[in-house]
N, C-alpha and C positions, 0 to 999 in steps of 0.2 A: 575625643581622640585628637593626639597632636600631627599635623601636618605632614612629618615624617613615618607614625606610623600607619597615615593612611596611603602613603605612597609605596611603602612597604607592603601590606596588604593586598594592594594593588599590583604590583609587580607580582604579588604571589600569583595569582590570582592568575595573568597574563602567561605566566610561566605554565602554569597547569592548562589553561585551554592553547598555549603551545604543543605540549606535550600530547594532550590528548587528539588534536584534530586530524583529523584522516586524511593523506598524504594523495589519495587517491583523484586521480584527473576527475573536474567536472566536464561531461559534455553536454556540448549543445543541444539547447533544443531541436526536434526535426518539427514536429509538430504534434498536439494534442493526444490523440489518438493513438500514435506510432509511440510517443512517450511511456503512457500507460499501457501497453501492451507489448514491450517489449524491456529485457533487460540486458545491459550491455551491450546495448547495440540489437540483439540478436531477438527478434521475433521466441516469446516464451507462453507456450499451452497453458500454462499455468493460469499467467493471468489473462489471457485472452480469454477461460473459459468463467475467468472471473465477471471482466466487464461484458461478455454474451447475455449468463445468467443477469447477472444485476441490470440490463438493458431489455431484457424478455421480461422480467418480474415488474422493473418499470412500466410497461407497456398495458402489464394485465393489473396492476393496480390504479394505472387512471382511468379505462375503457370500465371498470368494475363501480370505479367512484362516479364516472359520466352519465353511465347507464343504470345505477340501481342506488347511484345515491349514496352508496354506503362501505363500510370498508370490506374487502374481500377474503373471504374464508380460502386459504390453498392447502388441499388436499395432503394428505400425510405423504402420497407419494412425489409431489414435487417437493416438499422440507428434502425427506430422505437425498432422492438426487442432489439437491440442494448442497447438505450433509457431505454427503460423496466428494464433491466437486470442489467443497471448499477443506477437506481433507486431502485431496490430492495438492493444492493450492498451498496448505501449509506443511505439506509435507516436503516440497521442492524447496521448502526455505530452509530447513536442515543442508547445513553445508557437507558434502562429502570429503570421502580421504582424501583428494588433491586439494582442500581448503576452499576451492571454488561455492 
């Protein structure tokens, strides 16, 4: 390729990740935690019930691996809730009629 079409190219290129990048404010970080469990600012059920779960199931998979050595069998009835929770989780990320 000559010199000019690679600058060509390139410009194209520039153009379209102009075009596409979201226009939307970064904010700052608050910290860790407050991060991931909140969107928009605003403290969200969703994933708070997210990182609960995944910090409970953390807990009962190394106490399981500590104590018997091996990897832990979890009951159909905690998937299920599991299931549940991580359906409510994806179902808040459908955007409603106000586009939010």
């Amino acid at each position: 390729m000559k010199r000019e079409e690679k600058e060509t190219e390139l410009s194209k290129k520039i153009d379209y990740l102009a075009a596409t990048t979201s226009d939307a404010p970064v904010r700052a970080s608050q910290n860790f935690f407050r991060d991931i469990v909140s969107s928009g600012g605003e403290l969200s059920l969703a994933r708070f019930q997210m990182v609960g779960w995944t910090l409970a199931l953390i807990l009962v998979f190394v106490a399981s691996v500590v104590d018997k050595l091996s990897m832990p069998e979890f009951s159909a009835t905690l998937l299920g809730l599991m299931g549940l929770s991580s359906g409510t989780y994806v179902g808040f990320k459908f955007p409603t009629k106000d586009g939010k």
